[in-house]
Structure formats: structure tokens, C-alpha cells
MARVEXKOL-412792 format. One record per residue (C-alpha): x, y, z; residue in one letter. Coordinates in nm, 4 decimals. Layout:
# MARVEXKOL-412792
+----------+----------+----------+------+
!        X !        Y !        Z ! rest !
+----------+----------+----------+------+
!        X !        Y !        Z !    a !
...
+----------+----------+----------+------+
END
This chain:
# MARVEXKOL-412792
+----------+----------+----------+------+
!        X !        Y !        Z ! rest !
+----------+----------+----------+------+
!   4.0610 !   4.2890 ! -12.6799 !    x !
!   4.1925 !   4.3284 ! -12.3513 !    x !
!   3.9907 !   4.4596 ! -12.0568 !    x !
!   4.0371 !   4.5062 ! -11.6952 !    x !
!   3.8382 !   4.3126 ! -11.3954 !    x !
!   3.8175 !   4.5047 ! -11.0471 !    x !
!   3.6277 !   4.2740 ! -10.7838 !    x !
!   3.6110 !   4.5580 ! -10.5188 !    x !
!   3.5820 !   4.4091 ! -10.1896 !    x !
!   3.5437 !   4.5632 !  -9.8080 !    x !
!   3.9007 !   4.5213 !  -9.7327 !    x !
!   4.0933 !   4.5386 ! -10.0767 !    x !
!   4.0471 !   4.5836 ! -10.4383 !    x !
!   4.1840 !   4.3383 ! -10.6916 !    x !
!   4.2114 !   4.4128 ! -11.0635 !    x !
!   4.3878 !   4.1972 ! -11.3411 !    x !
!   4.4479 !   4.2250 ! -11.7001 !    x !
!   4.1865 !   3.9575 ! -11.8211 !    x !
!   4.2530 !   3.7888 ! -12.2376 !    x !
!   3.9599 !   3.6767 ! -12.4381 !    x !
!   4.0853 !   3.3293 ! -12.3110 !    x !
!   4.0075 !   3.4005 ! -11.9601 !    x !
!   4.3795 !   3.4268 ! -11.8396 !    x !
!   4.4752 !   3.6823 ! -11.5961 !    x !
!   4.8164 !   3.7962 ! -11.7612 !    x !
!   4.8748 !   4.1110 ! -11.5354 !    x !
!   4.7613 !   4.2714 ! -11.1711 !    x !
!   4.7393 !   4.5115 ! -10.9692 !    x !
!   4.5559 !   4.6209 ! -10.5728 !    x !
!   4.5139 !   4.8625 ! -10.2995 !    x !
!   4.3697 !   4.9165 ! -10.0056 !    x !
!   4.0017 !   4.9439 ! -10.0047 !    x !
!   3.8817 !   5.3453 !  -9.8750 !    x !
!   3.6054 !   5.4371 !  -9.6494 !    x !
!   3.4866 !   5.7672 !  -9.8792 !    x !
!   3.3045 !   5.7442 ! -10.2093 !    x !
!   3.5619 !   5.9912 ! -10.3678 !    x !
!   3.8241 !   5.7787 ! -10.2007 !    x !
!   3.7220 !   5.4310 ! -10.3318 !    x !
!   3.6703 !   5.5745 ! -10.6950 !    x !
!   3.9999 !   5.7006 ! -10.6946 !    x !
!   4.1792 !   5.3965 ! -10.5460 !    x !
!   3.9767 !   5.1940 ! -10.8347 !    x !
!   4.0675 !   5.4520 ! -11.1168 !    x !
!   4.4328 !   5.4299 ! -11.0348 !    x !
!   4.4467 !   5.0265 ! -11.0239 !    x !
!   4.3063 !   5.0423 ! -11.3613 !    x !
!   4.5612 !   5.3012 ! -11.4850 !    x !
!   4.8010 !   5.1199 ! -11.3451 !    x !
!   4.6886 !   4.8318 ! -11.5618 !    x !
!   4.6388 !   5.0093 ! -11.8853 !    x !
!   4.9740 !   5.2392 ! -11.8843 !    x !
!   5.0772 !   4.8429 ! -11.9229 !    x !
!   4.8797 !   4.7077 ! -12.1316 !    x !
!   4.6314 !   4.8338 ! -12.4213 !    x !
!   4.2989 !   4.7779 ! -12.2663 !    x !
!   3.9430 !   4.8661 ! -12.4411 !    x !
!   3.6809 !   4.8273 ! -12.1426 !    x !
!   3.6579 !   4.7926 ! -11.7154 !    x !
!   3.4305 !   4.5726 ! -11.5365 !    x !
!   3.3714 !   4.6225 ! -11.1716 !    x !
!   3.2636 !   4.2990 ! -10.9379 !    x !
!   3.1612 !   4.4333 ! -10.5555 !    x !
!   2.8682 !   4.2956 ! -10.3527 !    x !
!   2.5834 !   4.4888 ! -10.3322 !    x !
!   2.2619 !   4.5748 ! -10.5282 !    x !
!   2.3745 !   4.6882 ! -10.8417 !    x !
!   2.0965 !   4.8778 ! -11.0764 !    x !
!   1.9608 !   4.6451 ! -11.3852 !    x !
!   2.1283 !   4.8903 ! -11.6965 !    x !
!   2.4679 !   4.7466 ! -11.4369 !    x !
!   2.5419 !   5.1666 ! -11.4437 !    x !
!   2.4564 !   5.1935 ! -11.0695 !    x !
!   2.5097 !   5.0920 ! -10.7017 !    x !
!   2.2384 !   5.1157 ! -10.5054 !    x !
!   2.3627 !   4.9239 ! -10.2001 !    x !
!   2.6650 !   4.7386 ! -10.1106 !    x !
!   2.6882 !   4.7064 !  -9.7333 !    x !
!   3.0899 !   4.7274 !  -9.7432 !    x !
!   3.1434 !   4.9467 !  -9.9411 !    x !
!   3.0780 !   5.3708 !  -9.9501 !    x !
!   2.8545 !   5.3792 ! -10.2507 !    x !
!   2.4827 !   5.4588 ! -10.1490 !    x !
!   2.2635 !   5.4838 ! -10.4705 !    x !
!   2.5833 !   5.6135 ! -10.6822 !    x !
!   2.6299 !   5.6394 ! -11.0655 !    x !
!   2.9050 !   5.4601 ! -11.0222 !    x !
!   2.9928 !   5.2873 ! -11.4058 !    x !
!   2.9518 !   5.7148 ! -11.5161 !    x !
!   3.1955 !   5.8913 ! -11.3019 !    x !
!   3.4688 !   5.6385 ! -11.2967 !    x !
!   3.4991 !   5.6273 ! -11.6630 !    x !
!   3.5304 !   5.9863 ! -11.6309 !    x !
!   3.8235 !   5.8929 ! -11.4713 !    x !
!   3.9534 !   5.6436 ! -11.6689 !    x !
!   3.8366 !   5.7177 ! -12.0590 !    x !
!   3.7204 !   5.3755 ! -12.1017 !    x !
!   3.3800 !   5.2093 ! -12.0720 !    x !
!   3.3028 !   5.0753 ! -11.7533 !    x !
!   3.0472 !   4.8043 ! -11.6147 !    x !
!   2.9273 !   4.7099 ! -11.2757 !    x !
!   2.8249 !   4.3779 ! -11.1593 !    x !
!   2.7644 !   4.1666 ! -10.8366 !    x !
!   3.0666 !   4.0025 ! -10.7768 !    x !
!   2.8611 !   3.6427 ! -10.7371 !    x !
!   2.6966 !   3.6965 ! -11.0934 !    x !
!   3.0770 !   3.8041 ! -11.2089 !    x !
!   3.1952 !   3.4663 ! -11.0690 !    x !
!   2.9171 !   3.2622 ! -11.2277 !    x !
!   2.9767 !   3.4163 ! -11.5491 !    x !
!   3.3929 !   3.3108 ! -11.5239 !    x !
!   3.2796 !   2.9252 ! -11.4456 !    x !
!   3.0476 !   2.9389 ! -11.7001 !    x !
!   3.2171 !   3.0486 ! -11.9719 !    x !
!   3.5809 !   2.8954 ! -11.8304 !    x !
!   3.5281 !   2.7099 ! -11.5576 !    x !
!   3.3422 !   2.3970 ! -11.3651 !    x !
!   3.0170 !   2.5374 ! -11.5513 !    x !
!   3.1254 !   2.5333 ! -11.9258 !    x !
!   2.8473 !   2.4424 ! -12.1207 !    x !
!   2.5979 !   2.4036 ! -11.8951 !    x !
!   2.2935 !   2.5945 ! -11.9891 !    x !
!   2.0684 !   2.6353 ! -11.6414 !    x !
!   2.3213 !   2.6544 ! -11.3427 !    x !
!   2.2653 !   2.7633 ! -11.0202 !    x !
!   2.6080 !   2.8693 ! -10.8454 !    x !
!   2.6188 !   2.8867 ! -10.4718 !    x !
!   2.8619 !   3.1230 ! -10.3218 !    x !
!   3.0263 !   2.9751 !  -9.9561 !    x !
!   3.1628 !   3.2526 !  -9.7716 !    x !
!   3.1260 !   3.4793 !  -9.4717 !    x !
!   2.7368 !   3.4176 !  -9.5888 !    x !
!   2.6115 !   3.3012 !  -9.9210 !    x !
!   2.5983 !   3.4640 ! -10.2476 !    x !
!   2.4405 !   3.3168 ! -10.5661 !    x !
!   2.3664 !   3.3648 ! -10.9232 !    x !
!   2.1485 !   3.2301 ! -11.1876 !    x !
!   2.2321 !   3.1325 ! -11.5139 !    x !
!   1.9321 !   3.0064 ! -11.7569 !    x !
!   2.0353 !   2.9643 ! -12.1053 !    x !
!   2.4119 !   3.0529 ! -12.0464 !    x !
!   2.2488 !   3.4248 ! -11.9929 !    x !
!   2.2643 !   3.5874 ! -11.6118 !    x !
!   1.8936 !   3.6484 ! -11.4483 !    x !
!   1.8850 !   3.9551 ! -11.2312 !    x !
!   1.5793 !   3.9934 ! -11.1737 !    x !
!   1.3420 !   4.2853 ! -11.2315 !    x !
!   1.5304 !   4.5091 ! -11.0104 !    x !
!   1.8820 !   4.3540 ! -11.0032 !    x !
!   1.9055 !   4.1918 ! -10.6586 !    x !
!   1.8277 !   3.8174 ! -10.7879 !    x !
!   1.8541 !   3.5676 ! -10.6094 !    x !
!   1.9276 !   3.6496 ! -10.2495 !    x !
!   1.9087 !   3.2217 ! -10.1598 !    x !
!   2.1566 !   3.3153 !  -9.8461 !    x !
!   1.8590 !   3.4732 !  -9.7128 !    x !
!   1.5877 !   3.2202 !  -9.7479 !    x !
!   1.4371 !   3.1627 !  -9.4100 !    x !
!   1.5353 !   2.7594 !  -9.3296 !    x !
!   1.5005 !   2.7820 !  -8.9426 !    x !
!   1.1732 !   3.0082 !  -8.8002 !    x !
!   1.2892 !   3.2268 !  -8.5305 !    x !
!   1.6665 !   3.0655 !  -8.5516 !    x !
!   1.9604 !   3.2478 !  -8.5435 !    x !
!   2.0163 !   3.6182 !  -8.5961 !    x !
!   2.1156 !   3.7418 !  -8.9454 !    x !
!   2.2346 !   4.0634 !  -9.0359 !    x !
!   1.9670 !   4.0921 !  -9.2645 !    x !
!   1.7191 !   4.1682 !  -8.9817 !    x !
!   1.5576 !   3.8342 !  -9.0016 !    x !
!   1.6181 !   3.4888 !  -8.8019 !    x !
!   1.6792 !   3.1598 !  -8.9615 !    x !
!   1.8275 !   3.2547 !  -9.2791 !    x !
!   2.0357 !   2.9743 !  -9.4806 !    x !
!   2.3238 !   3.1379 !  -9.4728 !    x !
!   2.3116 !   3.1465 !  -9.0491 !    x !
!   2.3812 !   2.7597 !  -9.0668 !    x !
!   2.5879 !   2.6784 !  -9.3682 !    x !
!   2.8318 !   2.9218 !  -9.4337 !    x !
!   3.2105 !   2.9935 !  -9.2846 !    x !
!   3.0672 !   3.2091 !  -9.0311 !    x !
!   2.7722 !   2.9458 !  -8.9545 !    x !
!   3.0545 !   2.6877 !  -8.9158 !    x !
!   3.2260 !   2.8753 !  -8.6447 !    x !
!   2.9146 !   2.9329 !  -8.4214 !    x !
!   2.7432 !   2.5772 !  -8.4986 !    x !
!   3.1270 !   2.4781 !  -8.3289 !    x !
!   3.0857 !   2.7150 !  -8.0312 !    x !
!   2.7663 !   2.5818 !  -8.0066 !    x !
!   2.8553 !   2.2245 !  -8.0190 !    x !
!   3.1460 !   2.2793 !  -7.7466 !    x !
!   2.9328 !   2.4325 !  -7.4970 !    x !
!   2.6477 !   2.2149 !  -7.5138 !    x !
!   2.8106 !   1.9117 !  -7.5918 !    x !
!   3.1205 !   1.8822 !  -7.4486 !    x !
!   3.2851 !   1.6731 !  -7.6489 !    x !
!   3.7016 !   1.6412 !  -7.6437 !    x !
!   3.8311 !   1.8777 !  -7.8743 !    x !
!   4.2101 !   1.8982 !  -7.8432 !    x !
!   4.2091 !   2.1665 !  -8.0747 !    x !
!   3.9501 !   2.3466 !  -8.1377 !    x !
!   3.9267 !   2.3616 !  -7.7610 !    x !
!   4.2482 !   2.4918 !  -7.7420 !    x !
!   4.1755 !   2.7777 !  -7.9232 !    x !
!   3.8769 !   2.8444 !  -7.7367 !    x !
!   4.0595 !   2.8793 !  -7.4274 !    x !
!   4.3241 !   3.0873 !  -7.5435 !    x !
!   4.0766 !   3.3505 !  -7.6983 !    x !
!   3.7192 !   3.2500 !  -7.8151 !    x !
!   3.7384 !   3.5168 !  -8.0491 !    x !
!   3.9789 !   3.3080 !  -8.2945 !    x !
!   3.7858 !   3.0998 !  -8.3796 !    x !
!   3.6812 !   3.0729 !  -8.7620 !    x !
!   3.5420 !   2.8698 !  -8.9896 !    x !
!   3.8854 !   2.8301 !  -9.1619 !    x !
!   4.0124 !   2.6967 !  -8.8320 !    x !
!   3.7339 !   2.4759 !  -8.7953 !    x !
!   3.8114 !   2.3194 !  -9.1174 !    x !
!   4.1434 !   2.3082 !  -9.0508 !    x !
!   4.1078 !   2.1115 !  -8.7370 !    x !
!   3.8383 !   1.8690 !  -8.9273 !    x !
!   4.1359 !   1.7906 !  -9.1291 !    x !
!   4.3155 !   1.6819 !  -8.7739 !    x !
!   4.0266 !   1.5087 !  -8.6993 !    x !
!   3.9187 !   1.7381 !  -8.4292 !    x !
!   3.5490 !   1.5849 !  -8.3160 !    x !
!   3.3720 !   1.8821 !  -8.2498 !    x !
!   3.5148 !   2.0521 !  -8.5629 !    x !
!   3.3899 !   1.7293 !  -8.8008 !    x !
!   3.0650 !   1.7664 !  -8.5956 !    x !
!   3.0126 !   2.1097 !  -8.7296 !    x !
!   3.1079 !   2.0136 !  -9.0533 !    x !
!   2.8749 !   1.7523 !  -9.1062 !    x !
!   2.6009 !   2.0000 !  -8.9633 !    x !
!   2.7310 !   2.2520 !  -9.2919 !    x !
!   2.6650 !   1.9529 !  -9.5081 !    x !
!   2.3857 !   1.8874 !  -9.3692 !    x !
!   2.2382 !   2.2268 !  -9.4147 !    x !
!   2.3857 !   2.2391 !  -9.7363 !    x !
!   2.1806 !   1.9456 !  -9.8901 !    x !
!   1.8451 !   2.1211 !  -9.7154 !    x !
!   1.9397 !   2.4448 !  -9.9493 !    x !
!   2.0519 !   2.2550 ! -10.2588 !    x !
!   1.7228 !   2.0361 ! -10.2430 !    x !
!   1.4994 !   2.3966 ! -10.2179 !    x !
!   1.7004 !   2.5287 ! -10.4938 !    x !
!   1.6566 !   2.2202 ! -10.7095 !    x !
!   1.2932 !   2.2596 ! -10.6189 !    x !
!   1.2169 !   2.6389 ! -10.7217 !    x !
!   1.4524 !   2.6285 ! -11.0478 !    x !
!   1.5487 !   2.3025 ! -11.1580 !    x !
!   1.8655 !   2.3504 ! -11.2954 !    x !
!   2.0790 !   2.0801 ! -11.4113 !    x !
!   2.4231 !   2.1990 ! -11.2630 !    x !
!   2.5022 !   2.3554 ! -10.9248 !    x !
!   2.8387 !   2.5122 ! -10.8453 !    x !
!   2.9681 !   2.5390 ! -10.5169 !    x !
!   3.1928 !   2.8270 ! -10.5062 !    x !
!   3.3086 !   3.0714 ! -10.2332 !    x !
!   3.6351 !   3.0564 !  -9.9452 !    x !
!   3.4429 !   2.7434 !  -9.7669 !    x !
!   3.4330 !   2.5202 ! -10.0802 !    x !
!   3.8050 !   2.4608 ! -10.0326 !    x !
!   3.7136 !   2.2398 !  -9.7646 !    x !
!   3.5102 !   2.0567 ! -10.0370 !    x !
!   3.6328 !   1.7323 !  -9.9549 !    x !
!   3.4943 !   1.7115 !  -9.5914 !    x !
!   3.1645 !   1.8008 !  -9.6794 !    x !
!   2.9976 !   1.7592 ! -10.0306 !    x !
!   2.9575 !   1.4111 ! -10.0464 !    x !
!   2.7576 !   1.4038 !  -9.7308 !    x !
!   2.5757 !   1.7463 !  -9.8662 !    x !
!   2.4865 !   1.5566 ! -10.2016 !    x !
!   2.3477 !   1.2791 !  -9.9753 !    x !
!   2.1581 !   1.5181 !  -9.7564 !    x !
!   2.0061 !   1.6856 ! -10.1084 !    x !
!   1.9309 !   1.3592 ! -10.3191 !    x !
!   1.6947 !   1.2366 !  -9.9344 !    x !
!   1.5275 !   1.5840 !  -9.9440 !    x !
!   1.4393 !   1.6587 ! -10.2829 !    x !
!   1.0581 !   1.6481 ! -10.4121 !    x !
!   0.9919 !   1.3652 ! -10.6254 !    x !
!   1.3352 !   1.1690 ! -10.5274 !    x !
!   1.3767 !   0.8342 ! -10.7125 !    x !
!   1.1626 !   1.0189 ! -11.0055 !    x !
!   1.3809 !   1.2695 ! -11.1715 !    x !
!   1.6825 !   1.3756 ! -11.2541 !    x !
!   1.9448 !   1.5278 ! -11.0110 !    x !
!   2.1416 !   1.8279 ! -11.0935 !    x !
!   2.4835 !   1.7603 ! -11.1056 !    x !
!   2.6839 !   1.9003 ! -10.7894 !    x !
!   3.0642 !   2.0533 ! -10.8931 !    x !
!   3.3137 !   2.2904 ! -10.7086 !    x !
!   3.4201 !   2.6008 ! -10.8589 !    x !
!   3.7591 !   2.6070 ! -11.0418 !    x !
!   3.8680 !   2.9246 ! -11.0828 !    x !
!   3.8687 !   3.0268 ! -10.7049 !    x !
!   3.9492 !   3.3876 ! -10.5897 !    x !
!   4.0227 !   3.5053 ! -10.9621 !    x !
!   3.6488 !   3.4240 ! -11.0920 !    x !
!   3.5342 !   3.7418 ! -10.9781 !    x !
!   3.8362 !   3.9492 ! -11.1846 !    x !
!   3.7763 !   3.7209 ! -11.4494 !    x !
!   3.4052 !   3.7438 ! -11.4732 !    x !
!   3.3929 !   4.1501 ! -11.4622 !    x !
!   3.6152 !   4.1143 ! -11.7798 !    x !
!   3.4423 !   3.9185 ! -11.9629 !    x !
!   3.1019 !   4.1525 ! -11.9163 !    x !
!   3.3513 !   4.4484 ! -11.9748 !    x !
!   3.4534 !   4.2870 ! -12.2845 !    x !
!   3.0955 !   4.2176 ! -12.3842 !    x !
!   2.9657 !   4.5830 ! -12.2681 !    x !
!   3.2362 !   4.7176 ! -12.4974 !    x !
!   3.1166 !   4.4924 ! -12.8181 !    x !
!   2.8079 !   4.5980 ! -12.7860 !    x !
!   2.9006 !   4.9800 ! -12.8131 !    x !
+----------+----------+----------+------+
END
């Protein structure tokens, strides 16, 4: 069977034509709308796009954003227009096919598990870098959730008491010091209190302080840049703290560091795995999970909400 991934995101929505292999053999995107009625019809007509092309039996949907546990509903995604919304119900009404709804972190964990850096791992932990941090849970191969469908929310464990701001409405959160966006103000940070020569990071700074991203802080690590290598080892740093609480709470014997920021893998996760093996409980006396990067990059998502379409449609 063919089915359809969508990983609907706050600027655009991405769908592909997923095979029981895992390969993305067709696509299709548009813009992403501000309405409800707007976004369900910009999804519907990717996926008819897709399936006036190809026979397809089921649609999964990847966004982020609280999705209900029966993966039928929405009832938060804070990019997005849908606000406690049936969403699965009306836009196979749309469609005629089944549809599924999943956090697009969980969609992503499923891809590397079943085709990517996580294949045949049993209890995996995967670690979303991005704007913030996502994350998913895998224990037996099988996606936890939780009891209400928001597990786990580690970009929002509190690492630093009263530290930096989070959108969240809390201070200190994890993903406020190890994410792209953390990279970018650990680097403001780091050039205004420590003045260190920064031909280039500096010369972005003076041109318009606004441009500068956590992309073009790793880009200028890769020059060599000191204050951008200075915030990267802080990231890696942080990242180790996480990875050793994580280890702590579940255990698991694989973590996968996915995300836009785990491109820049090389600068970073060898000092991070450093930073984790020092600060985990019991160090020297068990095992340590196993620390890979994600492989299928920006398709897991599309690939992942296929795969639970495919499953969803099975099971009918």
C-alpha cells in the first residue's frame, strides 16, 4: 500500500508519496494558511494532488502540537490554526481516505526506527535539535504518549532556576541553552561579555544583530570563528547535562539526535558524549546508551506519518 505523509509546519506543508520501504517516490507543498478552513484545505489539496498520481489507501499528518491520544484530534499546536479541532474527521471528509494525526517528533522517531539510525533498537529516546527541542519515546519499538498525548516535553525540563526566558512561561528550560535558537543568544551573550575577536560572527553583528542564527553560528564554527566554537562547545555542553537526565529517568539504550542543529553534528557530539558519560549517575558502573545522529533528516517526519497512516489503515 501506498499512503501519503503531510508534516504540516508554521511556514509550509510538505507531503510525499511514502512505499512500504520507506522511500519517498513522489511530492508535493504549499504555503502554510493562517485559518482553520484555510489550512485543511491547503492539506486536502496536497494530498489530492498526490493521489490523482498515485493509488494511495491512507494519510498521516505530522505538525507540532498536542495531538489527542485516539491521534483523531489537535488540541494545541502553537503554529498552527487548530485549537481543540477534530482534525483526522473533517479532512478525510475531504479527502475519502483514512487519516491520522501525529506529533511530528513521534512521526520522526517512528521513520528512524523503523528505517533509520534507530533500526532495531527497542528503548530509544530521540532528541529533536531545532528552534527548541522536541522528543519522543520509543519502549519496545512502540511510541509512549503518555496518558494524555503530550509525552515527553524534555525541551522543557527546567536545567537553569530562574535562567533564561522560554516561551513556555517558565525560565531555565533545556531547550533555552541547547538548541539553534540557544546557540544564537549563548553567542550574543559571549560577544558582549567577553569580547573575544570574532571576525565573523562580529561582522554580522555589526551589520544587523538581528541576523544572527544558530545556522550562522555553526557556519562560522566551521571558519573557526572563536566566539562561534565558544557557543558551540556551551551546546555540547548542555547537551551532555540533558542526555545524562534522560539516561537517568528512562534508561534507554539508544539516543538519536535529530532536528536542523544535528547537521552541525561534527562540532559538537563528541564533546556532548563526553559531557554525558562525566554526568551520569552511577558512571564507571553501567552501561551507556549509545549516542547516533538521525539519518533520514527533513523527510523523517513525511516518512514517519506514512508509516502510522499505513498502520492506521491495516488496522481498519
Amino acid at each position: 500500500m501506498l499512503t501519503v505523509g503531510v508534516d504540516v509546519g508554521g511556514t509550509r506543508v510538505r507531503a510525499g508519496v511514502v512505499d512500504a520501504e520507506g522511500a519517498i517516490i513522489d511530492t508535493a507543498r504549499a504555503s502554510t494558511p493562517r485559518s482553520e478552513e484555510a489550512l485543511e484545505a491547503a492539506v486536502a489539496a496536497v494530498v489530492s494532488e498526490l493521489a490523482q498520481r498515485h493509488a494511495v489507501g491512507a494519510v498521516g499528518l505530522a505538525l507540532a502540537g498536542f495531538v489527542t491520544p485516539d491521534r483523531r484530534g489537535v488540541r494545541f499546536a502553537p503554529h498552527l490554526a487548530w485549537r481543540d479541532a477534530p482534525v483526522a474527521d473533517r479532512i478525510a471528509d475531504r479527502i475519502g481516505l483514512p487519516v491520522v494525526v501525529e506529533h511530528d517528533v513521534n512521526a520522526a522517531a517512528l521513520a528512524e526506527r523503523r528505517f533509520g539510525a534507530a533500526a532495531g533498537a527497542a528503548t530509544v529516546v530521540f532528541i529533536a535539535l531545532g528552534t527548541g527541542i522536541g522528543a519522543a519515546l520509543l519502549l519496545d519499538g512502540e511510541l509512549y504518549r503518555g496518558a494524555f498525548g503530550v509525552a515527553p516535553e524534555l525541551g522543557h525540563i527546567r536545567v537553569v532556576p530562574d535562567g533564561r526566558p522560554c516561551p513556555c512561561g517558565k525560565d531555565g528550560c533545556w531547550e533555552r541553552y541547547c538548541s539553534g535558537t540557544a546557540l544564537a543568544t549563548t553567542a550574543v551573550e559571549l560577544l558582549a561579555r567577553d569580547r573575544l575577536h570574532s571576525p565573523v560572527l562580529g561582522r554580522i553583528i555589526a551589520a544587523d544583530p538581528g541576523r544572527l542564527t544558530g545556522q550562522r553560528v555553526a557556519a562560522a564554527a566551521r571558519e573557526g570563528d572563536p566566539v562561534a566554537c565558544a557557543a558551540m562547545a556551551d551546546l555540547a555542553q548542555w547537551l551532555g547535562e540533558g542526555l545524562a537526565l534522560v539516561a537517568d529517568v528512562f534508561d534507554p539504550e539508544l539516543i538519536v539526535i535529530g532536528g536542523g542543529v544535528s547537521e552541525s553534528a561534527p562540532l559538537f557530539l563528541d564533546e556532548a558524549r563526553e559531557h554525558y558519560a562525566a554526568r551520569l549517575t552511577g558512571r564507571g558502573n553501567r552501561p551507556l546508551a549509545r549516542v547516533r545522529v538521525a539519518q533520514l533528516g527533513e523527510a523523517a517526519a513525511v516518512v514517519g506519518a506514512a508509516e502510522l497512516a499505513r498502520e492506521h489503515a491495516l488496522a481498519l
